[in-house]
DRENKEVO-203816 format. One line per 8 residues: number of its first residue (from 0); their letters; for each residue x, y, z of C-alpha. Coordinates in nm, 2 decimals, m for minus. Layout:
N
NUM> A> X:Y:Z  ...
END
This chain:
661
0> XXXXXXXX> m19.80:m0.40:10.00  m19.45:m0.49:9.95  m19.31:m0.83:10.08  m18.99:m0.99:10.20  m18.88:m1.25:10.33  m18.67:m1.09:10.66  m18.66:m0.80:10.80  m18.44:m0.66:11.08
8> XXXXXXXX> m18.21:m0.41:11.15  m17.84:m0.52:11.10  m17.73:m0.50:11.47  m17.98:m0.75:11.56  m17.91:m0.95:11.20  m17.50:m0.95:11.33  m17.48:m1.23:11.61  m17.68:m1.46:11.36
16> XXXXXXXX> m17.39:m1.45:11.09  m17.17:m1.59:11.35  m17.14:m1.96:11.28  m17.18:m2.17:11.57  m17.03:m2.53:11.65  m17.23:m2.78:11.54  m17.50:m2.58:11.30  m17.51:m2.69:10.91
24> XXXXXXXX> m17.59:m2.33:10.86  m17.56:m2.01:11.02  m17.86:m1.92:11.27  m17.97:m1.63:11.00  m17.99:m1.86:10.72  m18.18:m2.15:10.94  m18.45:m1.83:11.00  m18.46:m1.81:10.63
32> XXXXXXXX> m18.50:m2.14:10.53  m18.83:m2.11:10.76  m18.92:m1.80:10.64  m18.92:m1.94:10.28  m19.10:m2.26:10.38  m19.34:m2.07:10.55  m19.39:m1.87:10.28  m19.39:m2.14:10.03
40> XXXXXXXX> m19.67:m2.35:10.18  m19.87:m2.52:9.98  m20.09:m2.79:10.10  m20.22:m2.72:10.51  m20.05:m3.04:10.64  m19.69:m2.97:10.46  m19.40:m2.73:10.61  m19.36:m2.58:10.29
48> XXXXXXXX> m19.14:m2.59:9.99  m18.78:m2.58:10.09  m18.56:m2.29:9.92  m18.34:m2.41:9.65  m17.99:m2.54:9.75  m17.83:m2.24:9.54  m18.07:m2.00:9.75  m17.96:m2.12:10.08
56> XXXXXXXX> m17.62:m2.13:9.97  m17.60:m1.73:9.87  m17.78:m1.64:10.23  m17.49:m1.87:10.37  m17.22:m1.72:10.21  m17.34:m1.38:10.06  m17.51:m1.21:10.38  m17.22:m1.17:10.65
64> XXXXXXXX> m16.99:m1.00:10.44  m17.24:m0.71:10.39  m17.41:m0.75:10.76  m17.03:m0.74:10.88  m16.95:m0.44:10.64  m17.26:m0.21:10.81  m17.14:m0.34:11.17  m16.82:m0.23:11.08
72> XXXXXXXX> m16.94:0.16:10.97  m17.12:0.18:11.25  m17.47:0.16:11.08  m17.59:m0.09:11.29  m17.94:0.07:11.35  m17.97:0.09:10.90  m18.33:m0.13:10.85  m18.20:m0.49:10.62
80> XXXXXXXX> m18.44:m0.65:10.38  m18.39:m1.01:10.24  m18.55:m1.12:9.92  m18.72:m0.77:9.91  m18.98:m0.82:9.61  m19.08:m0.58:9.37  m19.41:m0.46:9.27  m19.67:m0.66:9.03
88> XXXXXXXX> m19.37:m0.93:8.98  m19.22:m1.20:9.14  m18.86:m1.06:9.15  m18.66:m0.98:9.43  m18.34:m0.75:9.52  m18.12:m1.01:9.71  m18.08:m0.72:10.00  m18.17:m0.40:10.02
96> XXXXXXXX> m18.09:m0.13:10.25  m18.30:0.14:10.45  m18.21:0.43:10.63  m18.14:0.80:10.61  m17.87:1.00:10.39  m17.63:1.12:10.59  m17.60:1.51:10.40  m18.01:1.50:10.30
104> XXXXXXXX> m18.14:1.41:10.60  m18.39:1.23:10.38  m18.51:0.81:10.34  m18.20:0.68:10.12  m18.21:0.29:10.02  m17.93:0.09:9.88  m18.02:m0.22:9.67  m17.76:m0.51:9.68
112> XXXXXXXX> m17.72:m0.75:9.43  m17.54:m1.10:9.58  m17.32:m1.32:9.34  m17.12:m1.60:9.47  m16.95:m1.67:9.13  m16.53:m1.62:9.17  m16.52:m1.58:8.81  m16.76:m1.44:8.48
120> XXXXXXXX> m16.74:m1.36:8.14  m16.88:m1.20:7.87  m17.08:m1.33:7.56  m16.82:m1.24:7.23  m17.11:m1.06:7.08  m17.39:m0.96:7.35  m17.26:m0.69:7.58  m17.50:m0.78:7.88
128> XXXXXXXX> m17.50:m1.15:7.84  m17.24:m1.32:8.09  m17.14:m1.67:8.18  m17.25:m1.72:8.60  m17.20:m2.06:8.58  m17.56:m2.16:8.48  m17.72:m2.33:8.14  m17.81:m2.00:7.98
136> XXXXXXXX> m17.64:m1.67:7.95  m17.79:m1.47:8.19  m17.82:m1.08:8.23  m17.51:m0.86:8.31  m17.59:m0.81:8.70  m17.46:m0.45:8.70  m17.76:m0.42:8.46  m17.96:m0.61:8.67
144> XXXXXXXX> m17.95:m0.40:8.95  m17.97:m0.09:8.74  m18.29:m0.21:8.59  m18.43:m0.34:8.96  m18.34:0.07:9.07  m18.50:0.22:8.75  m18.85:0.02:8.83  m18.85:0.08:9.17
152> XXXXXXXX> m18.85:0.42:9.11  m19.10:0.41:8.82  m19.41:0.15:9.03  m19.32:0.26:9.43  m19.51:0.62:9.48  m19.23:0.75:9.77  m18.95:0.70:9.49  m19.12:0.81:9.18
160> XXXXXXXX> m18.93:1.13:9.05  m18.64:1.04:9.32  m18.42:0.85:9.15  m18.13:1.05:9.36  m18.33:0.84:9.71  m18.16:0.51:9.53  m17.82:0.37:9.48  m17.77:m0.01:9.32
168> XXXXXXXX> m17.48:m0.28:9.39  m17.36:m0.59:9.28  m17.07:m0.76:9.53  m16.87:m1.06:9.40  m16.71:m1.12:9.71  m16.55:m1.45:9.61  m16.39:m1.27:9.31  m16.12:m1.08:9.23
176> XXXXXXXX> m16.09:m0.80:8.99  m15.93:m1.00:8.75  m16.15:m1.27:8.73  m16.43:m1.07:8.63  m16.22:m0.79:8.45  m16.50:m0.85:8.13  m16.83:m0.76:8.35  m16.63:m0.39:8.41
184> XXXXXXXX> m16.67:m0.28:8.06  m17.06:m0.22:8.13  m17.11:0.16:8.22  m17.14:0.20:8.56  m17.44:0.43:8.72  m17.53:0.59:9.06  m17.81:0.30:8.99  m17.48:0.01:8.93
192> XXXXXXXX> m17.17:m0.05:9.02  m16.98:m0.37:9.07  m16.79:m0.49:9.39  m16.52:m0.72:9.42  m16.31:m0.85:9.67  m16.05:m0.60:9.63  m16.30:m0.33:9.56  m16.42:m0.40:9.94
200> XXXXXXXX> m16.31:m0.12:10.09  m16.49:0.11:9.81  m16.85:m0.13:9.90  m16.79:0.02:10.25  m16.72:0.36:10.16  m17.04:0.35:9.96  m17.23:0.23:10.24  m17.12:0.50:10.46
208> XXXXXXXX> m17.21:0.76:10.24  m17.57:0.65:10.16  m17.66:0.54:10.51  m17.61:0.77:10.82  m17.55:0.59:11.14  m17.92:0.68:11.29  m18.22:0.42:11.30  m18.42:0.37:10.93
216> XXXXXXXX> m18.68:0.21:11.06  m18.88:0.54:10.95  m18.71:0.49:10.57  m18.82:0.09:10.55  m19.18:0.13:10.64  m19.21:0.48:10.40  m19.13:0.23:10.17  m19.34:m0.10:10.26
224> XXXXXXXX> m19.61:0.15:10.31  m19.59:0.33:9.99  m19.87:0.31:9.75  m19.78:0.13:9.40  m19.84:0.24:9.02  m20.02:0.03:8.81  m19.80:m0.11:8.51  m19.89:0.13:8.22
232> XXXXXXXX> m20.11:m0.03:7.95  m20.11:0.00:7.55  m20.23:0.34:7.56  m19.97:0.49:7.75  m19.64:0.35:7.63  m19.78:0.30:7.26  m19.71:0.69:7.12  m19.55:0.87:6.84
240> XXXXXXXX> m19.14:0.99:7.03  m19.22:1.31:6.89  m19.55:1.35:7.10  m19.36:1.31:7.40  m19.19:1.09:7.60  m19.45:0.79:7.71  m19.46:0.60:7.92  m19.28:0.28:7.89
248> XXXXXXXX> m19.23:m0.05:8.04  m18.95:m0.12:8.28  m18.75:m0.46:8.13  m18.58:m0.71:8.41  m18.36:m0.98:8.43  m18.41:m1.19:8.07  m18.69:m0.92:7.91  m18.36:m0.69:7.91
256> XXXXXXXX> m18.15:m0.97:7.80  m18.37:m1.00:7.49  m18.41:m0.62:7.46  m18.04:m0.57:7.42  m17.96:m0.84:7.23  m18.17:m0.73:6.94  m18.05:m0.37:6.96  m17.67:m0.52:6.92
264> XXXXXXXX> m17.81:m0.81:6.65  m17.94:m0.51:6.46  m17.61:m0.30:6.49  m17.43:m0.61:6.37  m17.61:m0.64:6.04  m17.59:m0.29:5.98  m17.23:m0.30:6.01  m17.23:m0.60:5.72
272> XXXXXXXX> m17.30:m0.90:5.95  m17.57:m1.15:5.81  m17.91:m1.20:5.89  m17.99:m1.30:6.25  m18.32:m1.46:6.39  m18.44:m1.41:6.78  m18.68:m1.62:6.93  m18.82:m1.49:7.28
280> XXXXXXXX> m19.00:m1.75:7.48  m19.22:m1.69:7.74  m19.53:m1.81:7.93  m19.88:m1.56:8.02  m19.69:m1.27:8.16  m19.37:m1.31:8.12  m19.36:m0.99:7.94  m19.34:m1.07:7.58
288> XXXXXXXX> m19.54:m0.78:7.45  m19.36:m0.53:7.67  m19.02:m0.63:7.53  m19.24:m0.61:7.15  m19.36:m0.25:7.25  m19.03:m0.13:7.41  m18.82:m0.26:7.12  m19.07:m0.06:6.87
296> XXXXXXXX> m19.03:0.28:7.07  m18.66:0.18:7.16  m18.56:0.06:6.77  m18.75:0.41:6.63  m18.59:0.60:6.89  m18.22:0.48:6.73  m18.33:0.59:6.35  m18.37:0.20:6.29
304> XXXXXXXX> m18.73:0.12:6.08  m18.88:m0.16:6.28  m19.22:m0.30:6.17  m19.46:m0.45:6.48  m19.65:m0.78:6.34  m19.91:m1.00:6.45  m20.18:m1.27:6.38  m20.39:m1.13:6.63
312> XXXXXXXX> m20.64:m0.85:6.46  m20.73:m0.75:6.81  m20.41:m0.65:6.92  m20.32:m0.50:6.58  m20.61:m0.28:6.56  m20.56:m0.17:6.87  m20.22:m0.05:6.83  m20.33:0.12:6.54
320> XXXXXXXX> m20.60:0.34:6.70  m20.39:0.39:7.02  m20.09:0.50:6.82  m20.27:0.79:6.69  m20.57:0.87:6.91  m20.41:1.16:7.07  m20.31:1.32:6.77  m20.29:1.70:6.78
328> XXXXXXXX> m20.54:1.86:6.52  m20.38:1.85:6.17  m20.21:1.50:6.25  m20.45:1.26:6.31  m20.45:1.13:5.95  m20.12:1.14:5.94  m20.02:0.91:6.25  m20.33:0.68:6.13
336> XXXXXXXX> m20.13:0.58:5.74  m19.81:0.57:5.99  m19.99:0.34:6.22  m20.12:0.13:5.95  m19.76:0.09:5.79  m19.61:0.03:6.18  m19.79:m0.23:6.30  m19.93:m0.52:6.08
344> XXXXXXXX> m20.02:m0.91:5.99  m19.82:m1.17:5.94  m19.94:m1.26:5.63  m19.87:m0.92:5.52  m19.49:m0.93:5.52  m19.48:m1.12:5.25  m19.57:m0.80:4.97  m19.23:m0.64:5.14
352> XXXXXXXX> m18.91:m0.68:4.95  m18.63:m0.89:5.12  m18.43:m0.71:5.44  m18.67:m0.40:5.34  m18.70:m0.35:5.72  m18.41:m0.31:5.98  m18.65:m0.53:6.29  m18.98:m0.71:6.26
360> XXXXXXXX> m19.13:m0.76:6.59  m19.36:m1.06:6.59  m19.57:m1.04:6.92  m19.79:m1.37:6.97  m19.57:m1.52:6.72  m19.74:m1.86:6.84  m20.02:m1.76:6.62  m19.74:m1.78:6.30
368> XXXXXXXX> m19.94:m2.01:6.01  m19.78:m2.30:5.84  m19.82:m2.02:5.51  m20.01:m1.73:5.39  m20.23:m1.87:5.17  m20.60:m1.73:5.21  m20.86:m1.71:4.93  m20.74:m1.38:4.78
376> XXXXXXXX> m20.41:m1.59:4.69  m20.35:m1.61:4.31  m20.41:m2.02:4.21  m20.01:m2.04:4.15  m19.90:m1.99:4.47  m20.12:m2.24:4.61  m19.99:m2.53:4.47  m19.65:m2.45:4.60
384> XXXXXXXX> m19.63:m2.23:4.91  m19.38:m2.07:5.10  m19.37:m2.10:5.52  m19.50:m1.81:5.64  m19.24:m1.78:5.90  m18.99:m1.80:5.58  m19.14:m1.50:5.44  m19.15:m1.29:5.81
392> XXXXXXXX> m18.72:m1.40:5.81  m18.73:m1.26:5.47  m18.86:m0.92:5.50  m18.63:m0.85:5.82  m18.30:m0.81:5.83  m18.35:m0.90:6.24  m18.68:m1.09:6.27  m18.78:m1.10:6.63
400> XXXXXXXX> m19.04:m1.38:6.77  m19.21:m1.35:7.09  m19.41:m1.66:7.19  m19.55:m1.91:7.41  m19.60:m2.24:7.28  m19.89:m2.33:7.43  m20.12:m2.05:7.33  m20.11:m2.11:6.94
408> XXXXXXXX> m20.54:m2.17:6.88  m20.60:m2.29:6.53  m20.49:m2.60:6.32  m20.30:m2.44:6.09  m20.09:m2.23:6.38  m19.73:m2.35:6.39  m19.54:m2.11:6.59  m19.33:m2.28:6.86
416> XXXXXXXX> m18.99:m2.23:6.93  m18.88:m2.56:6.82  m19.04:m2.49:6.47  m18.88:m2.15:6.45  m18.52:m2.28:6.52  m18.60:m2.55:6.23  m18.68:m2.30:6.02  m18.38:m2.04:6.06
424> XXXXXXXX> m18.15:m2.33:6.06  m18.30:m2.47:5.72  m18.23:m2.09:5.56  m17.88:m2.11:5.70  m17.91:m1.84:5.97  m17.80:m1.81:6.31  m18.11:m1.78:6.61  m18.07:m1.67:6.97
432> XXXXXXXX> m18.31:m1.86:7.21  m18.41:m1.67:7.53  m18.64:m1.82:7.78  m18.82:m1.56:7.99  m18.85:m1.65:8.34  m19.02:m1.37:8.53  m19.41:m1.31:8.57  m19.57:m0.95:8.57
440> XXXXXXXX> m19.95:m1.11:8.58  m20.13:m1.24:8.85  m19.96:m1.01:9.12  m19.65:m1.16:8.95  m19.77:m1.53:9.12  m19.56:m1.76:8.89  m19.73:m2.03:9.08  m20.03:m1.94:8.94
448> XXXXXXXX> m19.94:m2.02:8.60  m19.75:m2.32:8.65  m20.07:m2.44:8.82  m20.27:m2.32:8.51  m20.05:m2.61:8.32  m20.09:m2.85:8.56  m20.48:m2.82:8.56  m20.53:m2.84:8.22
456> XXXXXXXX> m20.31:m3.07:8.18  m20.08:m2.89:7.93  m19.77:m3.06:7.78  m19.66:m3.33:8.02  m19.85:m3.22:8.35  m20.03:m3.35:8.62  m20.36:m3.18:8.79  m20.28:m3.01:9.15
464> XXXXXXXX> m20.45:m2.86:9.40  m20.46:m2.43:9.38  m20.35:m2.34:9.75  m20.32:m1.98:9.81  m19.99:m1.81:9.74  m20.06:m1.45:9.89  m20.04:m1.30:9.55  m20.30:m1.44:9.28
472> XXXXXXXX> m20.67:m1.49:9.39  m20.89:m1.80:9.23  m21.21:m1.83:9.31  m21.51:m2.10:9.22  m21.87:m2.02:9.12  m22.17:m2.22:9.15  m22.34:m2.03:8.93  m22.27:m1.78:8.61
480> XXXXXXXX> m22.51:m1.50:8.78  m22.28:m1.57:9.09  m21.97:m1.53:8.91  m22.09:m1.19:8.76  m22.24:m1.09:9.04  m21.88:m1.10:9.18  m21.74:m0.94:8.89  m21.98:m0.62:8.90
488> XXXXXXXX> m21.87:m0.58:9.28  m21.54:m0.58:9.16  m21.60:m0.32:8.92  m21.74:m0.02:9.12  m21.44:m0.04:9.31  m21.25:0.04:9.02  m21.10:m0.26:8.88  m21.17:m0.35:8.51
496> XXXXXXXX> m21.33:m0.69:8.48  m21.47:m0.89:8.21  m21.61:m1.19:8.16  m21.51:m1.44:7.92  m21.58:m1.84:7.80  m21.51:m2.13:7.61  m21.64:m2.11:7.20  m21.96:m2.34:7.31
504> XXXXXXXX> m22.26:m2.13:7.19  m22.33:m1.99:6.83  m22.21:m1.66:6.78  m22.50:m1.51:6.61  m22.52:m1.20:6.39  m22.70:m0.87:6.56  m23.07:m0.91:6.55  m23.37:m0.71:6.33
512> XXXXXXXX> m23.32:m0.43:6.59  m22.96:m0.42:6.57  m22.91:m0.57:6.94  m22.71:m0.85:7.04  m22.86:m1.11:7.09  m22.76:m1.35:7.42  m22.63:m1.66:7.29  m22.43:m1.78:7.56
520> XXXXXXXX> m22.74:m1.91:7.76  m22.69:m2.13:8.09  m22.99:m2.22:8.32  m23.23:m1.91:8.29  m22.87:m1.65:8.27  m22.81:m1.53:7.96  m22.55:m1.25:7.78  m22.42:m1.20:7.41
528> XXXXXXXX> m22.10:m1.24:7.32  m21.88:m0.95:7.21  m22.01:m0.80:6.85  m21.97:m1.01:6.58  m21.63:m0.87:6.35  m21.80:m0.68:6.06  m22.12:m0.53:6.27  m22.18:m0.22:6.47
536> XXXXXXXX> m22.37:m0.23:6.79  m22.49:0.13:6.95  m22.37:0.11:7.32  m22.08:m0.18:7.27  m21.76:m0.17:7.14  m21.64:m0.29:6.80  m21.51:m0.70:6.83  m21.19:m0.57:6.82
544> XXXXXXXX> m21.19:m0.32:7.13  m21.43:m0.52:7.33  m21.09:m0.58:7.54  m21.01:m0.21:7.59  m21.32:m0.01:7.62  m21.51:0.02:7.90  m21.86:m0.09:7.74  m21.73:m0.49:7.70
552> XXXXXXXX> m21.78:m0.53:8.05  m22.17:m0.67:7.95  m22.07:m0.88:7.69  m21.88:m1.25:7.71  m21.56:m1.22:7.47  m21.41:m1.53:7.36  m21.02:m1.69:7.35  m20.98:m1.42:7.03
560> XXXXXXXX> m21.05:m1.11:7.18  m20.92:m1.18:7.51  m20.57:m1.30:7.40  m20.27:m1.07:7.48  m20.47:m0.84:7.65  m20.54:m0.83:8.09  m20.80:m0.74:8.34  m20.79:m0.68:8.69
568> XXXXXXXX> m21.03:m0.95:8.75  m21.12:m1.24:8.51  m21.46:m1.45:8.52  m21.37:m1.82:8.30  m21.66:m2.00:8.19  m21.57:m2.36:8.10  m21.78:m2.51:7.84  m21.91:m2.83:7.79
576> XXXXXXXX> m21.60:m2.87:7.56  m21.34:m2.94:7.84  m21.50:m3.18:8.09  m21.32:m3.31:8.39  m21.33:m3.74:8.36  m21.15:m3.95:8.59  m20.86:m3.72:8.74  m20.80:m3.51:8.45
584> XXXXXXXX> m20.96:m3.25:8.17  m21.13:m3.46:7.89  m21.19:m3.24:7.51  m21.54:m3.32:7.40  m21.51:m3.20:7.06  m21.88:m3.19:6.97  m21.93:m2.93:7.19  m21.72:m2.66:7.04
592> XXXXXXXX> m21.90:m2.42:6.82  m21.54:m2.28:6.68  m21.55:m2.26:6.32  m21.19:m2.36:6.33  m21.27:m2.66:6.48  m21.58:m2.77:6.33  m21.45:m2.95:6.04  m21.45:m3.35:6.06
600> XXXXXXXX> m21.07:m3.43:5.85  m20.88:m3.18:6.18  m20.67:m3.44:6.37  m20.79:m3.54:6.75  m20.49:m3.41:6.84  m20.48:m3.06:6.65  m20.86:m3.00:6.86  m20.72:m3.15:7.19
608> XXXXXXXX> m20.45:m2.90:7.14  m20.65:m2.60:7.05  m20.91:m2.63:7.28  m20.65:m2.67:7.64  m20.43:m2.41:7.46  m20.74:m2.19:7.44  m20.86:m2.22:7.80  m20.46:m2.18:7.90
616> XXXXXXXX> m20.52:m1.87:7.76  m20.85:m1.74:7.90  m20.75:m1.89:8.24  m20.40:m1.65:8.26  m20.59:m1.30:8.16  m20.60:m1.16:8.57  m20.39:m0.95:8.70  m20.51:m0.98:9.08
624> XXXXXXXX> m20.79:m1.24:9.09  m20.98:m1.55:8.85  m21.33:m1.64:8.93  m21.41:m2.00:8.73  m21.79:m2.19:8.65  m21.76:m2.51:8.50  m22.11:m2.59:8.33  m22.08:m2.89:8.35
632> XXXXXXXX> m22.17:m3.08:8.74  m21.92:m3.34:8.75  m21.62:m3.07:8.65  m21.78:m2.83:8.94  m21.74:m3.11:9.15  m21.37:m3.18:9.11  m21.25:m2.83:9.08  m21.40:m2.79:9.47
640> XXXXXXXX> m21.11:m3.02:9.51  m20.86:m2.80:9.32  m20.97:m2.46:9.49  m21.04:m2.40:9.81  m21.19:m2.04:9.80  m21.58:m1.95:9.65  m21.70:m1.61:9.56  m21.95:m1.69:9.85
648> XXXXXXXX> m21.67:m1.76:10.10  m21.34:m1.57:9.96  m21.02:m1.58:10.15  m20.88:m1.29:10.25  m20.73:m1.03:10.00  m20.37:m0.95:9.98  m20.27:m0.58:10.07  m20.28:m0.39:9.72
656> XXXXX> m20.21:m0.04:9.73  m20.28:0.11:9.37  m20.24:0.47:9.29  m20.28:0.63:8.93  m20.01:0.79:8.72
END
């Protein structure tokens, strides 16, 4: 179900952009404010969060000149949105437009992107990276809108092969041509074009001939009610180009900031510029593997030889087998020594000779090692070794790093952003830092993961209460039987669900019969983990598609084979390893049965790190819903005070409308 903050038709929207005598703001923007509040709520006896100045100052400022422009061409009856948001994230068109096209007859929408800036440049070097007045560069809003068009069309079922039903525009009404001369060099599109002050006149024209002067109410709830696409997974966006096109993800706002800026980075250095380093940064779905995946089909599209990378062997091996599963007959081998050669370690990189590849890609770059060494490592180049982020820079002539900083889970991981700038500076090379801001998890509920932080105390946080945000669903269960008793009702409706824990119970090799044997045991219920790496189980995946194929559901997979990889719904059992203790998450560290972790000379703080960073990630793996069992009483007992809803008395489910591709 789609949601907005307003909406109204723009004849009833018109007397409310009239200021009045005495008012701080406009009547419109007073409803907003309450809209937002009320939308914003989160403890029962608050109003709400309040919208930030910036916000309150575009609805002041940015609304009546569009309002005016529709009163104007006589399409007082065209259906308004504010803050319209789009599917599975929390972004939102600033306006956008319903009603019917005056020569089709049919629903036509108009998206409106609002910038108050009355002047913008352009970064010397990044073609979509423009000055608006902020800390960061921030994403070319012609592109913006483009991209906001392209993925409405791709996720909303009443658009999808009608790209022709949607038109996308950014008005800088405070500006004039000149002083934003730069931002016109962008293409323009039926999907983007830019509006200025003295460009007015056209906005209007454009108006008038997407919008008939008839009511669109119809046209604005065909689109609330459509039914939405699931985002495409691994499978479908990971193929060969010349099986086809696949699908792919749709980038926005800073994922396409990033995704250009290697593209140019790599056109630089082919043209005899030097070595650049990207670092993309970026909390549980932000969309850093998208932007790795896109780049990959995007980069091999463009004749450029781009190499994926990983620590993660889940993730690798599943790329592999994904890449070439649907090989036609003949090919299969083929696309498999491709696949092996396209997507690979970390530790791997260093056996390719220096700049040998145009782009790495280093998804879950937080899992980078301080070096490569490993037991098949010759005795000299112990004594001595090399960064292993040194040798990634080396290999590429554009290394790319996507990370978060707080999912690294071993001692020895060192991949943060801080330590990747250290690193390109100390080889003499210039980095690009982009911060990703978006979230396309948790029914795009950034509040969700910011609250994930704040309960585990991650970084500099403080614990607070989970209330409800309309988007992500968290849940408490008194029991682990209760929890996947939940879980399996999830599942016959068609959502995938698993079931995953803490490292707090050996992890035991399959037994004489060749079954797994339950080790993670908690007051009379029992189930095994995933199968052990190394063993083959008949009726269960392989440890490293336990994630992916349908038989993991009866199986608990741990912080390895879960990471980078999402479900529907999520069942986190917290092991006696992170206890809550006056007000806060304690790290028992003789609870942990990692092997990682098990060693008496690893620093307090290494384990304290690796254990929250571990639960951060199994805690941020749902897509609509979490359902959390503490095994410990006293930790029960204090999350009832962070989350209100049980699996026994649920609060109601937001409106999800899902349809296949």
């Amino acid at each position: 179900m789609s949601s907005y903050l307003l909406r109204e038709s723009a004849a009833s929207l018109a007397e409310e952009v009239k200021r009045q005598p005495g008012m701080a703001h406009r009547p419109l923007t007073e409803r907003l404010i309450l809209a937002y509040k009320d939308q914003h709520k989160r403890k029962k006896d608050q109003d709400g969060t309040p919208p930030a100045n910036s916000l309150v100052e575009a609805w002041e400022n940015s609304l009546p000149p569009v309002i005016n422009a529709l009163i104007e061409r006589g399409l007082g009856q065209v259906e308004v949105f504010i803050e319209f948001g789009l599917p599975h994230t929390d972004a939102d068109v600033d306006m956008l437009l319903a009603g019917v096209h005056p020569g089709s007859g049919a629903p036509s929408y108009v998206l409106i992107e609002l910038k108050q800036q009355r002047s913008s440049t352009v970064h010397p070097e990044r073609s979509v990276a423009v000055d608006l007045g902020f800390a960061n560069w921030k994403l070319h809003p012609v592109r913006q809108v483009q991209k906001y068009c392209d993925y409405l069309v791709q996720y909303k079922a009443a658009l999808r092969g009608k790209p022709e039903s949607v038109v996308g525009a950014v008005l800088m009404h405070n500006a004039h041509d000149d002083d934003v001369r730069e931002l016109f060099k962008l293409p323009e599109s039926e999907h983007g074009r830019l509006y200025t002050m003295d460009r007015f006149e056209r906005f209007r024209k454009l108006l008038g001939a997407r919008l008939a002067a008839l009511p669109g109410g119809e046209a604005a709830q065909v689109l609330i009610d459509s039914p939405e696409y699931d985002p495409p997974k691994i499978a479908d966006v990971n193929l060969p180009t010349r099986m086809g096109p696949p699908e792919r993800f749709q980038l926005l706002d800073e994922q396409e900031l990033a995704h250009q800026d290697v593209h140019e980075a790599v056109q630089r250095v082919r043209e005899g510029g030097t070595k650049e380093v990207i670092i993309v940064r970026g909390g549980p779905g932000s969309g850093k593997s998208a932007i790795a995946l896109e780049l990959r089909r995007t980069l091999d599209q463009a004749g450029w030889n781009v190499v994926h990378a990983s620590g993660a062997k889940a993730l690798t091996l599943t790329l592999r087998e994904t890449y070439s599963q649907n090989a036609p007959r003949g090919m299969k081998g083929q696309l498999k020594k491709e696949a092996t050669r396209l997507f690979t370690y970390f530790n791997q990189l260093k056996k390719l000779p220096p700049d040998s590849c145009d782009v790495v890609v280093c998804d879950e770059a937080h899992r980078i090692r301080r070096h490569s060494v490993d037991r098949y490592t010759p005795r000299e180049e112990r004594e001595n070794p090399r960064p292993q982020a040194d040798e990634i820079i080396e290999a590429a002539r554009v290394p790319v790093f996507l990370l978060d900083d707080w999912q690294s889970l071993r001692p020895g991981e060192v991949g943060t952003a801080e330590y990747l700038i250290e690193r390109a500076k100390a080889l003499g090379l210039r980095h690009t830092l982009i911060d990703l801001g978006g979230m396309f998890r948790a029914q795009g509920s950034a509040y969700y993961r910011d609250w994930v932080l704040k309960l585990l105390s991650v970084g500099v946080h403080t614990p607070q209460a989970w209330v409800p945000d309309g988007r992500m669903q968290v849940h408490l269960a008194d029991s682990p039987q209760e929890m996947t008793d939940f879980l399996e009702e999830q599942r016959l409706t068609g959502a995938s669900t698993r079931t995953v824990a803490g490292f707090c119970w050996p992890w035991s090799n399959p037994d004489e019969n060749g079954e797994l044997v339950p080790d993670v045991a908690i007051d009379g219920w029992q189930q095994p983990w995933n199968v052990k790496s190394g063993y083959a189980v008949e009726g269960a995946p392989d440890a490293d598609f336990w994630a992916t194929d349908p038989r993991g559901t009866g199986q608990v997979g741990c912080v390895y084979t879960a990471q980078t990889f999402e479900f529907d719904w999520v069942g986190v059992i917290i092991g006696p390893d992170l206890v809550w203790r006056e007000g806060h998450f304690v790290i028992d560290r003789t609870a942990t049965h990692d092997p990682e972790l098990r060693p008496r000379t690893i620093d307090e703080v290494d384990i304290d790190r690796c254990i929250r960073n571990a639960y951060h990630v199994l805690l941020t793996r749902g897509i609509m819903g979490v359902v959390i069992y503490s095994t410990d009483e006293a930790t029960r007992d204090a999350l009832r005070g962070h989350v209100i809803s049980s699996v026994q008395h649920p609060l109601p489910k937001p409106m999800r409308k899902i349809v296949s591709a």
